[in-house]
N, CA and C atoms of all chains as a GROMACS GRO file, in nm:
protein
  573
    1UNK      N    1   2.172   4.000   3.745
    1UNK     CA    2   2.068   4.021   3.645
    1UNK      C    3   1.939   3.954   3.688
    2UNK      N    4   1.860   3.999   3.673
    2UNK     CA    5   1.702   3.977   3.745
    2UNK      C    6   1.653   3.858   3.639
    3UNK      N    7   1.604   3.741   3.649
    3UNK     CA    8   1.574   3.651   3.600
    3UNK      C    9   1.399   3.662   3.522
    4UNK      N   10   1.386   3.652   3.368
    4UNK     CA   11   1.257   3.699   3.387
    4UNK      C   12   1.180   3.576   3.351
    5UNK      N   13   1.080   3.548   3.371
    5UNK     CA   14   1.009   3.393   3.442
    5UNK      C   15   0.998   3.335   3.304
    6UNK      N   16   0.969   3.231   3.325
    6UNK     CA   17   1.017   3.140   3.214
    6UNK      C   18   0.879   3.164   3.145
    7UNK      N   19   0.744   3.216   3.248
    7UNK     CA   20   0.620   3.162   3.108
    7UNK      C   21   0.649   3.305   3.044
    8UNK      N   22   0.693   3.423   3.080
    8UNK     CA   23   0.690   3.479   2.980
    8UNK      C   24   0.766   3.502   2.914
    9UNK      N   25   0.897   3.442   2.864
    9UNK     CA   26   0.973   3.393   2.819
    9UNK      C   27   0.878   3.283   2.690
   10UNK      N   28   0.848   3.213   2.731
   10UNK     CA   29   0.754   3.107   2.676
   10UNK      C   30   0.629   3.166   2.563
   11UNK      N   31   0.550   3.260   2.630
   11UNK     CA   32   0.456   3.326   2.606
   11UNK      C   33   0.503   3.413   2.473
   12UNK      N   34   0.615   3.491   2.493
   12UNK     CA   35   0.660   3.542   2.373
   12UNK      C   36   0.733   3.465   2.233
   13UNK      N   37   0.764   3.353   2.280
   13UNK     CA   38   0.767   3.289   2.131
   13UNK      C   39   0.712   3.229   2.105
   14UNK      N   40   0.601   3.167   2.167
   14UNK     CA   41   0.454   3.144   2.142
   14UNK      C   42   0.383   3.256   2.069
   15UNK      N   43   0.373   3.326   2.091
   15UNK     CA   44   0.330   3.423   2.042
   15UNK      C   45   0.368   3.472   1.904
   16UNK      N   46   0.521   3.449   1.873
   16UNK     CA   47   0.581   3.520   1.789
   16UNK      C   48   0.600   3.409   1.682
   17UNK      N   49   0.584   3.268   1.694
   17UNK     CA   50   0.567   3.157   1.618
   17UNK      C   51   0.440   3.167   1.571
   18UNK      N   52   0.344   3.203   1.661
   18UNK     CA   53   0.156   3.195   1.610
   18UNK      C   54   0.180   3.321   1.535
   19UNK      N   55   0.240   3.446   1.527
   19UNK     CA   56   0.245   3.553   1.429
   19UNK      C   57   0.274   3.542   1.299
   20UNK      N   58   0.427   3.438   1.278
   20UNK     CA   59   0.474   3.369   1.158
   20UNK      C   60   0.376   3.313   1.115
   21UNK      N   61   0.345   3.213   1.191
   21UNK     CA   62   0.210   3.093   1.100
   21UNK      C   63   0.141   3.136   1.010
   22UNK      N   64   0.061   3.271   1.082
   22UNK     CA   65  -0.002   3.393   1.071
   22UNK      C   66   0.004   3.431   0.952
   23UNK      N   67   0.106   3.461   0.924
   23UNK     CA   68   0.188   3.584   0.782
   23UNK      C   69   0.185   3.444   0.706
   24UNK      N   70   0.261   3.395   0.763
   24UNK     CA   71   0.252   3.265   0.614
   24UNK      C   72   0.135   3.214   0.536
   25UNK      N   73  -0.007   3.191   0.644
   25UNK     CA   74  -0.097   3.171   0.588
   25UNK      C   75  -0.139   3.298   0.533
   26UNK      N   76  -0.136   3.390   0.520
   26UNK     CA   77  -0.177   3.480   0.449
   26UNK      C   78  -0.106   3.508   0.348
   27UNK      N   79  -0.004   3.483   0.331
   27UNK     CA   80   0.022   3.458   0.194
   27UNK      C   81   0.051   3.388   0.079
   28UNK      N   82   0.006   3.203   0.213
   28UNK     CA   83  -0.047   3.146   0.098
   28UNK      C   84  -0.195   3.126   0.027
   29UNK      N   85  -0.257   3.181   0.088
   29UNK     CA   86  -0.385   3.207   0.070
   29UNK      C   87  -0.420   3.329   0.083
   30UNK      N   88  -0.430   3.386  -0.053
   30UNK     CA   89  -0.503   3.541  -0.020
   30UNK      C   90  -0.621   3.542  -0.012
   31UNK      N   91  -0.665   3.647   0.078
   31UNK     CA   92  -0.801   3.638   0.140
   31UNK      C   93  -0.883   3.662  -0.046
   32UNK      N   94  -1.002   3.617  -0.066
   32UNK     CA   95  -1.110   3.629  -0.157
   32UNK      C   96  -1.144   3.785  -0.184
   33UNK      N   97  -1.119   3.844  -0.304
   33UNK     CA   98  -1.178   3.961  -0.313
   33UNK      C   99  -1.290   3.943  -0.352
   34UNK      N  100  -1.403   4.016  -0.275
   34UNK     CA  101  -1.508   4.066  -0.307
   34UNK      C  102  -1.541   4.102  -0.470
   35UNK      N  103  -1.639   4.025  -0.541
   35UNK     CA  104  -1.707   4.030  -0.637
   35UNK      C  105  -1.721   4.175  -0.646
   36UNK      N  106  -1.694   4.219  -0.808
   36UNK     CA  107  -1.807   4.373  -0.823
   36UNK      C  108  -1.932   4.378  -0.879
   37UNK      N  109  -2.022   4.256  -0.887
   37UNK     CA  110  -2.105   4.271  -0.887
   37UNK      C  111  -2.195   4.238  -0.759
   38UNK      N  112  -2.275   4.296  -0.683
   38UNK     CA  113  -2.368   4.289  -0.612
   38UNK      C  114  -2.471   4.222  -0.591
   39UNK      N  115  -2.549   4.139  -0.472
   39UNK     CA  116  -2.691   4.141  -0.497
   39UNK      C  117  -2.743   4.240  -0.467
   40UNK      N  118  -2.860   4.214  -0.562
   40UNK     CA  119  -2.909   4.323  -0.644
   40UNK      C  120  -2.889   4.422  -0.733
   41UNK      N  121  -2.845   4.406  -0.785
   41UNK     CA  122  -2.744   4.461  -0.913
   41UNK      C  123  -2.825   4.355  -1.041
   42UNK      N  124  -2.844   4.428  -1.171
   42UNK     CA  125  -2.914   4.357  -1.268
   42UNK      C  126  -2.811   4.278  -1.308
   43UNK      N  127  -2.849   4.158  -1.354
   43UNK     CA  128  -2.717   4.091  -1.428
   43UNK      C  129  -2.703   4.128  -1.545
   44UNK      N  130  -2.539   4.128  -1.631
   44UNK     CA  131  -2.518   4.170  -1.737
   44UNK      C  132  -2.571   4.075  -1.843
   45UNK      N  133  -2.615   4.123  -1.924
   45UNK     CA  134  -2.697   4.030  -2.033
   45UNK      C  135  -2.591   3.957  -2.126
   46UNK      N  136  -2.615   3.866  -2.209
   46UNK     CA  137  -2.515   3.761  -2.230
   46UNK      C  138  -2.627   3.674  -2.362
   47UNK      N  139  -2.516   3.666  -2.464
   47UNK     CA  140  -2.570   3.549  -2.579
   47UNK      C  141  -2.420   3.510  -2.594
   48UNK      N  142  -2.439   3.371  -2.556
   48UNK     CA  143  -2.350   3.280  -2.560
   48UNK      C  144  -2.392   3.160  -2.654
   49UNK      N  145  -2.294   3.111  -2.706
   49UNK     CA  146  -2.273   2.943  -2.782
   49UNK      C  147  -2.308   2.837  -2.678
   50UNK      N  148  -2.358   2.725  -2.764
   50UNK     CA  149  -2.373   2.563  -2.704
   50UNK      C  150  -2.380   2.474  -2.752
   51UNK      N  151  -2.298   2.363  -2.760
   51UNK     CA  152  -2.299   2.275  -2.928
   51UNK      C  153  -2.447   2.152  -2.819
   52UNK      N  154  -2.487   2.123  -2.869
   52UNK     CA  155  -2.594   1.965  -2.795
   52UNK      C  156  -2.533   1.892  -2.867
   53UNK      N  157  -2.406   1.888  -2.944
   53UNK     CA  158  -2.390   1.737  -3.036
   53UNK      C  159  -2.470   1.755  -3.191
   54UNK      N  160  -2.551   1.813  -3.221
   54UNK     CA  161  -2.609   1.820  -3.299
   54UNK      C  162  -2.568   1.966  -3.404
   55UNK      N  163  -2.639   2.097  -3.307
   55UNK     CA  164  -2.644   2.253  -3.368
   55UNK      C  165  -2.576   2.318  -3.262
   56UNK      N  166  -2.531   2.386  -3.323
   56UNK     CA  167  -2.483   2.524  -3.205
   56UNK      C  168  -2.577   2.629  -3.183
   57UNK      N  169  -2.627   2.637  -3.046
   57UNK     CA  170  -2.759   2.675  -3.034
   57UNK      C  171  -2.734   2.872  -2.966
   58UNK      N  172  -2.801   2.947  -2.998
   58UNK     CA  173  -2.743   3.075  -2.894
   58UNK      C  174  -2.845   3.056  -2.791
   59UNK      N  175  -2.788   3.096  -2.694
   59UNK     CA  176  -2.842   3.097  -2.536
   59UNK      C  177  -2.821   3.213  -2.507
   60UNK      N  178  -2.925   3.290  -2.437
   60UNK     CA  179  -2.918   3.472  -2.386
   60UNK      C  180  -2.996   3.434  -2.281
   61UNK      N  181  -2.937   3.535  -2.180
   61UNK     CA  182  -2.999   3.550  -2.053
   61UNK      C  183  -3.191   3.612  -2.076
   62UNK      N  184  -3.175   3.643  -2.176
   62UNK     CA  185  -3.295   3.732  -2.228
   62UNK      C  186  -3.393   3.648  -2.237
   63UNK      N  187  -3.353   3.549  -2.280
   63UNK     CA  188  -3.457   3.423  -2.306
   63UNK      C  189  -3.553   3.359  -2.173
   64UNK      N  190  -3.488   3.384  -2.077
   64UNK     CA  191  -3.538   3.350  -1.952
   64UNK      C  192  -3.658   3.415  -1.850
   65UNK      N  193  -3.624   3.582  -1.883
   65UNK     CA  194  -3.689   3.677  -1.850
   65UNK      C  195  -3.828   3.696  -1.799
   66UNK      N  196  -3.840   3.628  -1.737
   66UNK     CA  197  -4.012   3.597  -1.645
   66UNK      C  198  -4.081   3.520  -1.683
   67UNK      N  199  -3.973   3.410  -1.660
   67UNK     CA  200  -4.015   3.256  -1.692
   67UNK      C  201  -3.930   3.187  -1.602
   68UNK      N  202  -3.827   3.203  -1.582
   68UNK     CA  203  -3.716   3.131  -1.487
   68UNK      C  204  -3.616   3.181  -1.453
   69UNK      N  205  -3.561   3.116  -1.311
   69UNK     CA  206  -3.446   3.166  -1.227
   69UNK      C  207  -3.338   3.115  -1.323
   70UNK      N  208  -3.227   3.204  -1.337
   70UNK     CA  209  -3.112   3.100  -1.394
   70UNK      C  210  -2.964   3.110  -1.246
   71UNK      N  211  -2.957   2.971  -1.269
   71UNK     CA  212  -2.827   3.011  -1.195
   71UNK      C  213  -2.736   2.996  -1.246
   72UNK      N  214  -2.643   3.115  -1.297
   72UNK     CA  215  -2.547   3.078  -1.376
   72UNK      C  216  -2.365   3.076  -1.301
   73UNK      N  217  -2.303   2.919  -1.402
   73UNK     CA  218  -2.189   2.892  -1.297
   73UNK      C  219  -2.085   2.907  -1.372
   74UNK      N  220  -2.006   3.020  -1.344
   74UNK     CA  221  -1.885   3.030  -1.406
   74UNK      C  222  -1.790   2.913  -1.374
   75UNK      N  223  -1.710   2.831  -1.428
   75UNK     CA  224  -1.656   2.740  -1.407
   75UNK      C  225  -1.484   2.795  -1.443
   76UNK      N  226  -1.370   2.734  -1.434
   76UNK     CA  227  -1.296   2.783  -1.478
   76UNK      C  228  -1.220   2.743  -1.617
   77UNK      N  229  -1.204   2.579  -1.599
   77UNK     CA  230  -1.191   2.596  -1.783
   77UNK      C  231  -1.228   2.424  -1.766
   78UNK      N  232  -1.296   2.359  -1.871
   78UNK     CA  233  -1.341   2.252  -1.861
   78UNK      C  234  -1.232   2.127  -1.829
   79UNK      N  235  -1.259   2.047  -1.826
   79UNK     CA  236  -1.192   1.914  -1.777
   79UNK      C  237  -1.084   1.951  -1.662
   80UNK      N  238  -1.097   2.053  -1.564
   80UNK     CA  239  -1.030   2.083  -1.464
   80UNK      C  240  -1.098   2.076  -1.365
   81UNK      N  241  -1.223   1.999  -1.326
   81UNK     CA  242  -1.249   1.900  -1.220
   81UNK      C  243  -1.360   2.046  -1.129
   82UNK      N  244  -1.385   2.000  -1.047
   82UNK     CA  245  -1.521   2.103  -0.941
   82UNK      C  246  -1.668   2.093  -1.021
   83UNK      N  247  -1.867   2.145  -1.187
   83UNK     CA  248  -2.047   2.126  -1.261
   83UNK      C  249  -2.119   1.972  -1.199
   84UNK      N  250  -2.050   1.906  -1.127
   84UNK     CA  251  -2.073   1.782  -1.107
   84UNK      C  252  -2.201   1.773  -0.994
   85UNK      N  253  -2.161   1.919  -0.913
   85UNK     CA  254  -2.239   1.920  -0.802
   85UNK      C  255  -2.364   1.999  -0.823
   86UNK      N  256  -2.386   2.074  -0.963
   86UNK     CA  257  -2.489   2.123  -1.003
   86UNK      C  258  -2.603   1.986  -1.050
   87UNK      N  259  -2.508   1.929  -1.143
   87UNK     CA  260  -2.605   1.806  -1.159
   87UNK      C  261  -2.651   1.764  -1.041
   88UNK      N  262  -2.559   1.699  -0.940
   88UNK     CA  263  -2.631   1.639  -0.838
   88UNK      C  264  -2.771   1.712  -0.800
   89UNK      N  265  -2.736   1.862  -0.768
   89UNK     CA  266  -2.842   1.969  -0.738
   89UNK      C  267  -2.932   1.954  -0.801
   90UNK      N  268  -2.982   1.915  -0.959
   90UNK     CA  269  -3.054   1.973  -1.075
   90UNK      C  270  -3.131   1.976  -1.031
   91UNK      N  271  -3.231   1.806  -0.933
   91UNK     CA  272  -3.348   1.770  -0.972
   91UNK      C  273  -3.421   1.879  -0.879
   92UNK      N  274  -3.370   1.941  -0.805
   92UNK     CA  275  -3.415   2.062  -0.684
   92UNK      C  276  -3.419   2.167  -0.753
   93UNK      N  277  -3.312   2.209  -0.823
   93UNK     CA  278  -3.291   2.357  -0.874
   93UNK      C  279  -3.423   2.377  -0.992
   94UNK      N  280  -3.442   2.239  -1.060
   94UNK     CA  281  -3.535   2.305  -1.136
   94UNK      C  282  -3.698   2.276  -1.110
   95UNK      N  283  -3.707   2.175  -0.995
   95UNK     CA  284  -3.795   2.205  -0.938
   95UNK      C  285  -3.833   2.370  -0.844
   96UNK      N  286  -3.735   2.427  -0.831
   96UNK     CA  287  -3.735   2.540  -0.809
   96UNK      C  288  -3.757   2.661  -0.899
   97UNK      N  289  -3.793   2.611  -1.002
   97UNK     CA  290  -3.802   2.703  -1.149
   97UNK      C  291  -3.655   2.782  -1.161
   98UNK      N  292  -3.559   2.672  -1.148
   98UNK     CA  293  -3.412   2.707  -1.180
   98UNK      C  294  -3.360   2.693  -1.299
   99UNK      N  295  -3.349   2.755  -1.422
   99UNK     CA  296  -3.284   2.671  -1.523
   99UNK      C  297  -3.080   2.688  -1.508
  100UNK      N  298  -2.997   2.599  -1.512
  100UNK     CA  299  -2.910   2.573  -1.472
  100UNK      C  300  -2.778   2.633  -1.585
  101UNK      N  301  -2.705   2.695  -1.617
  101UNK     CA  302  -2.654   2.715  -1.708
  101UNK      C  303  -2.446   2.773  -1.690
  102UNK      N  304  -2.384   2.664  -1.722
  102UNK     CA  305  -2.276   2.665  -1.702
  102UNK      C  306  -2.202   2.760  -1.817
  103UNK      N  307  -2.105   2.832  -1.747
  103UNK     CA  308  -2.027   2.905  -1.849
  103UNK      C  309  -1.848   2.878  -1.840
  104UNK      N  310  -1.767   2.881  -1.958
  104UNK     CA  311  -1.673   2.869  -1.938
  104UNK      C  312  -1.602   2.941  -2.038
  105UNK      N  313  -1.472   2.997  -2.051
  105UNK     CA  314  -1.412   3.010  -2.180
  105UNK      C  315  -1.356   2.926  -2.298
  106UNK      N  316  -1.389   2.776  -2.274
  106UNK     CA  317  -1.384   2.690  -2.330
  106UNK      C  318  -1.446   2.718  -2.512
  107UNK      N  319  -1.432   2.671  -2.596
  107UNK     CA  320  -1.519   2.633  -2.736
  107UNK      C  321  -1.625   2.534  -2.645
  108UNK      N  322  -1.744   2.597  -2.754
  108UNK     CA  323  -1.877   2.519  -2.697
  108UNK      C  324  -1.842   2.351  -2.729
  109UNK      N  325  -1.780   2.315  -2.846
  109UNK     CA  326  -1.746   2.195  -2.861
  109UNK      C  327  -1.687   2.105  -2.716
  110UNK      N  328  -1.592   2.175  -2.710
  110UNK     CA  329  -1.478   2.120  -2.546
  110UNK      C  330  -1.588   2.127  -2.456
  111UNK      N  331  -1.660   2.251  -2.456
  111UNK     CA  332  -1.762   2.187  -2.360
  111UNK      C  333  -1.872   2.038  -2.334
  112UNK      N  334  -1.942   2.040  -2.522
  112UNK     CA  335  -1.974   1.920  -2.504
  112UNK      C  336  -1.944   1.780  -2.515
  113UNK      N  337  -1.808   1.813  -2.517
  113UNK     CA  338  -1.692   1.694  -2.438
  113UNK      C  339  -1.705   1.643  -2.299
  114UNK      N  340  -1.682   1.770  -2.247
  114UNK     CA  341  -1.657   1.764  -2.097
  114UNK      C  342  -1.813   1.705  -2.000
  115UNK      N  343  -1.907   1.775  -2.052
  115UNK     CA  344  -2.031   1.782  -2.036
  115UNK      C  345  -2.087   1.626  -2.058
  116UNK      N  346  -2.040   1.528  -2.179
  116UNK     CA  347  -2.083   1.400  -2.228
  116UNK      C  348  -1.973   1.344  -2.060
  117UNK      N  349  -1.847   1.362  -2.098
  117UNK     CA  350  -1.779   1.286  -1.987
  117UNK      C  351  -1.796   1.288  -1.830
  118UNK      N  352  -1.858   1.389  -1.802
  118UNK     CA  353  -1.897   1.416  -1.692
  118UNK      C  354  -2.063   1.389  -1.638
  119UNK      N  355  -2.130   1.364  -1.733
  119UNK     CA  356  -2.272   1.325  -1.703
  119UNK      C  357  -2.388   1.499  -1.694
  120UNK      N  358  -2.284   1.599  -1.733
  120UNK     CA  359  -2.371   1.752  -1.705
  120UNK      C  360  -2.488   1.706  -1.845
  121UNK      N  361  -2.632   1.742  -1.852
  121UNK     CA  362  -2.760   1.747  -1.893
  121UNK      C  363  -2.799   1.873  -1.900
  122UNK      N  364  -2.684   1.983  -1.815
  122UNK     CA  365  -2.760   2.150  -1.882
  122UNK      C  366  -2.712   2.225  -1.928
  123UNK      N  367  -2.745   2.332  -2.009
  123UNK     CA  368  -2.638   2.395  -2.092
  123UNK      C  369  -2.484   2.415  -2.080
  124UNK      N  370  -2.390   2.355  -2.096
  124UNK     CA  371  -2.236   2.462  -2.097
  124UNK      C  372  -2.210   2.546  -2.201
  125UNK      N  373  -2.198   2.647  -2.157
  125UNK     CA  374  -2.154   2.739  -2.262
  125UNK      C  375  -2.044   2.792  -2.281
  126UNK      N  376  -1.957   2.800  -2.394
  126UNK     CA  377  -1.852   2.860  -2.438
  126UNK      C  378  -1.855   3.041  -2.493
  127UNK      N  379  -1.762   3.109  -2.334
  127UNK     CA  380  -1.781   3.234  -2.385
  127UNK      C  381  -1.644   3.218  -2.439
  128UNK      N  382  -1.599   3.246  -2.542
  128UNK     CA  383  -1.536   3.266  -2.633
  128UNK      C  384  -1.440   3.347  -2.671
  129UNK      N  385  -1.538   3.484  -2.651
  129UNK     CA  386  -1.477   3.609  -2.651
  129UNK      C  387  -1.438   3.649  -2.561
  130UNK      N  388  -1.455   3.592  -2.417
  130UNK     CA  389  -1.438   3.609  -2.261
  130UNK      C  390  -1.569   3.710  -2.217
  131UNK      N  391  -1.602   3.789  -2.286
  131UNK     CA  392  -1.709   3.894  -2.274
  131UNK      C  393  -1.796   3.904  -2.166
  132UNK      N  394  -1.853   3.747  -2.148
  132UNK     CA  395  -1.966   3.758  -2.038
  132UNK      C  396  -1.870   3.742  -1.943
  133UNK      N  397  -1.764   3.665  -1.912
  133UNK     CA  398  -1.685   3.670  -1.828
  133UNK      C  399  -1.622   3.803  -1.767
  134UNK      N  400  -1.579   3.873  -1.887
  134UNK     CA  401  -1.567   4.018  -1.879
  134UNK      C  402  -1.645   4.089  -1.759
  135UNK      N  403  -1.739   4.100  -1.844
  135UNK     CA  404  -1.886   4.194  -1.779
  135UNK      C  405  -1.952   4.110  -1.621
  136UNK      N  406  -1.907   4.018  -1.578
  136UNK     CA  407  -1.945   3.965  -1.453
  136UNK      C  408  -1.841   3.993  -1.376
  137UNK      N  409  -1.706   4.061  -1.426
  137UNK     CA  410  -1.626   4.061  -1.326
  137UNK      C  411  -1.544   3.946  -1.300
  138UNK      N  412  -1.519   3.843  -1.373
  138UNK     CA  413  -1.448   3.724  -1.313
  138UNK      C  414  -1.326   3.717  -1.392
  139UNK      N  415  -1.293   3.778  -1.476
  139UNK     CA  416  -1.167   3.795  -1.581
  139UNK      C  417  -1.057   3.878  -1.469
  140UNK      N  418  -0.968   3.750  -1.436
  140UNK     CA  419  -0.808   3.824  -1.388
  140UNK      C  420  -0.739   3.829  -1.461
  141UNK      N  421  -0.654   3.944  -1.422
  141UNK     CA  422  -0.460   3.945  -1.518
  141UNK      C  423  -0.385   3.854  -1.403
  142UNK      N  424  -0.360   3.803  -1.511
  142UNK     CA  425  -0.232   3.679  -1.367
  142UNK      C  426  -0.130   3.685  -1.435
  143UNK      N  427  -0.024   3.615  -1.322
  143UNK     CA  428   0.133   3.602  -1.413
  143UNK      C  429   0.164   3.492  -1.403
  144UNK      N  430   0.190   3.372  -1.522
  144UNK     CA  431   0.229   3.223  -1.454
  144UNK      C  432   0.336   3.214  -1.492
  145UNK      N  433   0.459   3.207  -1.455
  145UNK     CA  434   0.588   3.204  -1.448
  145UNK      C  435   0.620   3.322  -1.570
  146UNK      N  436   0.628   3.406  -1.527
  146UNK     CA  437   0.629   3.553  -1.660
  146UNK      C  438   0.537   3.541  -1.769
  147UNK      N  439   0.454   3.441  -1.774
  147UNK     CA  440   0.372   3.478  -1.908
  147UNK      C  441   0.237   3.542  -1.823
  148UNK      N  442   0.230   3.640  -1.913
  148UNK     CA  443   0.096   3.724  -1.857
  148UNK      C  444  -0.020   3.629  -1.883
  149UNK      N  445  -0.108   3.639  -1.820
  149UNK     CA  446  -0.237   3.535  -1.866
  149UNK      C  447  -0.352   3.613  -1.809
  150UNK      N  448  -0.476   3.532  -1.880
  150UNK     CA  449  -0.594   3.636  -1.810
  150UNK      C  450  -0.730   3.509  -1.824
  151UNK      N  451  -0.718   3.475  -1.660
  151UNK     CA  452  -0.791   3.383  -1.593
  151UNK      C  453  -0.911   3.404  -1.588
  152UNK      N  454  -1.020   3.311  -1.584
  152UNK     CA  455  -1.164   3.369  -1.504
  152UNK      C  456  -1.141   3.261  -1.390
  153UNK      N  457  -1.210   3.383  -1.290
  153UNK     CA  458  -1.264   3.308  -1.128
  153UNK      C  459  -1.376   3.234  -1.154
  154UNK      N  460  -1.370   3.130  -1.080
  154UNK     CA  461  -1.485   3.028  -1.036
  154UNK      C  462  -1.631   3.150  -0.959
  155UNK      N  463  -1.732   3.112  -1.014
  155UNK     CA  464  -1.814   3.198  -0.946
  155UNK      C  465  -1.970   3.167  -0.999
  156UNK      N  466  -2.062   3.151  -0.924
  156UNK     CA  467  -2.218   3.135  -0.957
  156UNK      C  468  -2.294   3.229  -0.919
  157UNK      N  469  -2.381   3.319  -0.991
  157UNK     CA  470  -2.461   3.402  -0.963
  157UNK      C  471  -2.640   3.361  -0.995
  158UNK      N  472  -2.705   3.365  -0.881
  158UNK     CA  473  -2.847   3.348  -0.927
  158UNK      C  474  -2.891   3.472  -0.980
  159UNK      N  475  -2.975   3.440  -1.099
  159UNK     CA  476  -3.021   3.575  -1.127
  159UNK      C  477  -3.195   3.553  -1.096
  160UNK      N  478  -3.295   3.613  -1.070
  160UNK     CA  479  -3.395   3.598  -1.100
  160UNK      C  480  -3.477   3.606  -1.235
  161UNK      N  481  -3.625   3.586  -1.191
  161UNK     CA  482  -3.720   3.638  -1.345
  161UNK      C  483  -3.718   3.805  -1.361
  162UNK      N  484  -3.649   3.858  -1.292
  162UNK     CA  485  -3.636   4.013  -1.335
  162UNK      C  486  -3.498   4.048  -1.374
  163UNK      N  487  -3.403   3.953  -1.402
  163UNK     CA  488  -3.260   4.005  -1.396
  163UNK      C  489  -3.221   4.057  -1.337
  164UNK      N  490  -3.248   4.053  -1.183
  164UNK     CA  491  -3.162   4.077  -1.096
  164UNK      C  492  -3.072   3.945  -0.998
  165UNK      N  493  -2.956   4.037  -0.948
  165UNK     CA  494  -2.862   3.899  -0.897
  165UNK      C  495  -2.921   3.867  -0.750
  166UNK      N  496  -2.929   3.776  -0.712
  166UNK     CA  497  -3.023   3.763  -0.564
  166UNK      C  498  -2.926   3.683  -0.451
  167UNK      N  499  -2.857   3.602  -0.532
  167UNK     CA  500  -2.734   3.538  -0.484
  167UNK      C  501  -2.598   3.538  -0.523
  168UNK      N  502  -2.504   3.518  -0.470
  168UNK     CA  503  -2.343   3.493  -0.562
  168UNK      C  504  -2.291   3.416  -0.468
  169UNK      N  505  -2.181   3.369  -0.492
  169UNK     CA  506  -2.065   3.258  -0.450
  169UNK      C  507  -1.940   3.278  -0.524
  170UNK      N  508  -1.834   3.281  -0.474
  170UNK     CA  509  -1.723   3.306  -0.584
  170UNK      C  510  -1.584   3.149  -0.507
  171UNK      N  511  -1.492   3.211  -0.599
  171UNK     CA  512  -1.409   3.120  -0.543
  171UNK      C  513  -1.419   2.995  -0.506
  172UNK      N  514  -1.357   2.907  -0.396
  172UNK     CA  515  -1.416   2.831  -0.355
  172UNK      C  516  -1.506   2.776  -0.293
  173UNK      N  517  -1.606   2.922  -0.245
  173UNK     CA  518  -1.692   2.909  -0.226
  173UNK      C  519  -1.783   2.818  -0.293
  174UNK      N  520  -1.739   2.886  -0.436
  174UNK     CA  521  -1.854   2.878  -0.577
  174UNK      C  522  -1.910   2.692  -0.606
  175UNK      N  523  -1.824   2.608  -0.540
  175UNK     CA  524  -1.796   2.460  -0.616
  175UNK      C  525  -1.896   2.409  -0.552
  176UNK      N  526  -1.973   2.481  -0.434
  176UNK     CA  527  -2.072   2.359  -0.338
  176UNK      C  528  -2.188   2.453  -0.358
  177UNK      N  529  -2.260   2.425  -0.425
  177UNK     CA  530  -2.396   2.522  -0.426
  177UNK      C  531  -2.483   2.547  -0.346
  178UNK      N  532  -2.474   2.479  -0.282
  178UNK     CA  533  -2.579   2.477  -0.129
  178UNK      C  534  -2.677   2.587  -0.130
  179UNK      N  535  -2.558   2.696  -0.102
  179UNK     CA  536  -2.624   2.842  -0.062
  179UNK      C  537  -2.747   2.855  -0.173
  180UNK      N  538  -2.695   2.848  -0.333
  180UNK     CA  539  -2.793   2.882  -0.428
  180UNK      C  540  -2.918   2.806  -0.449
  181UNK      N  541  -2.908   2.648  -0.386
  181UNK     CA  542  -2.995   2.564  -0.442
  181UNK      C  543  -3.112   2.597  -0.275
  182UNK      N  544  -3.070   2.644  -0.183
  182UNK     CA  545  -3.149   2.713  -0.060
  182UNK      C  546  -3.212   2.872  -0.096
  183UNK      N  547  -3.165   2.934  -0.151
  183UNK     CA  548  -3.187   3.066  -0.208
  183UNK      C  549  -3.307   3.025  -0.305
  184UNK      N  550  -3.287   2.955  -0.394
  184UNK     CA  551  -3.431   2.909  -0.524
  184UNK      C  552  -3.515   2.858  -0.426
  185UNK      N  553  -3.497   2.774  -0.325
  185UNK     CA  554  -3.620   2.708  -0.253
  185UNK      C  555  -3.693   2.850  -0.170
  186UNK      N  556  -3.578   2.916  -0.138
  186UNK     CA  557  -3.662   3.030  -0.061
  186UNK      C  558  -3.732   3.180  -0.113
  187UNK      N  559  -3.660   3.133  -0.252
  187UNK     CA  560  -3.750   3.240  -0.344
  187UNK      C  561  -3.865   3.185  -0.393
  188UNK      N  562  -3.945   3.044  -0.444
  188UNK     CA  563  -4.010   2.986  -0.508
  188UNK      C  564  -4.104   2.986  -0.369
  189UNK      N  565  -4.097   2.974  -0.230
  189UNK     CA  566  -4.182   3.028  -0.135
  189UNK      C  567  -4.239   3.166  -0.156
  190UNK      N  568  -4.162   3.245  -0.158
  190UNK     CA  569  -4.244   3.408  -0.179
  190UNK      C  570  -4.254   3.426  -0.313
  191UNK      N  571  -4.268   3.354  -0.445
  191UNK     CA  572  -4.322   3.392  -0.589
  191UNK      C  573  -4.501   3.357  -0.530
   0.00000   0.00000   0.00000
């Protein structure tokens, strides 16, 4: 039986270990889907609540309207840290 | 939101006004907001709605209970309502990109 060389012997489960790694990280991390909203795309308009401690105030994107940039940050739910 | 504050004193020198959203009650927000040192709006969408309409509302499954998450995500909008920037995910937590985007829009206003 013809002996077949050890690097490629080597080479293929090298290879086939870096493939696993591979798959695994991909499914512990799924890649980020793409947002459906766009830049450039209008943003969807919005009247939202805000307590200051005091009143609950409404806040609309409308209010801003060629007066200021808003950057707005979706967060995911409060006292969960970022 | 911690790193927006850090950001503020730039962003609104940039004619940024800063405005956090969550599905939280606006109350829980200004909990979180006192304990954390945030100074700009948090807002409680409620109804999920704006969350809705931005696209950040998932169906998830956490151990068989169906649930319906919002993604982490910041969108600049401009003075015309349009979106000029976004960040999602983990992207979304380091603002960098957005607080460079206001400096480079407040050049060409």
């Amino acid at each position: 039986m013809r002996k077949v060389p050890l690097a490629v012997i080597a080479f293929i489960v090298i290879a086939f270990a870096g493939w696993q790694v591979a798959e695994l990280n991909a499914q512990a991390k799924p890649a980020s889907k793409p947002l459906q909203l766009k830049v450039g795309d209008p943003a969807p308009e919005f009247t939202l609540l805000a307590f200051d401690g005091k009143d609950i105030k409404k806040v609309s994107l409308q209010d801003y309207r060629g007066k200021k940039n808003v950057a707005l940050a979706f967060y995911v739910f409060a006292f969960t840290g970022g | 939101m911690k790193a927006f504050q850090e950001n503020l004193k730039k962003l609104e020198a940039a004619d940024t006004q800063v405005l956090g959203v969550s599905m939280d009650s606006p109350f829980a927000n200004y909990e979180f907001a006192k304990q954390n040192g945030v100074t700009f709006p948090l807002l409680g969408d409620w109804n999920r709605q704006a969350t809705r309409d931005y696209g950040l509302l998932e169906k998830r499954d956490i151990q068989g209970v169906p649930m319906e998450l919002g993604r982490r995500a910041t969108f600049l909008i401009d003075k015309s309502g349009k979106i000029v920037e976004s960040q999602v995910d983990s992207d979304a937590v380091d603002p960098t990109k957005i607080v460079a985007a206001c400096e480079r829009k407040k050049m060409k206003d």
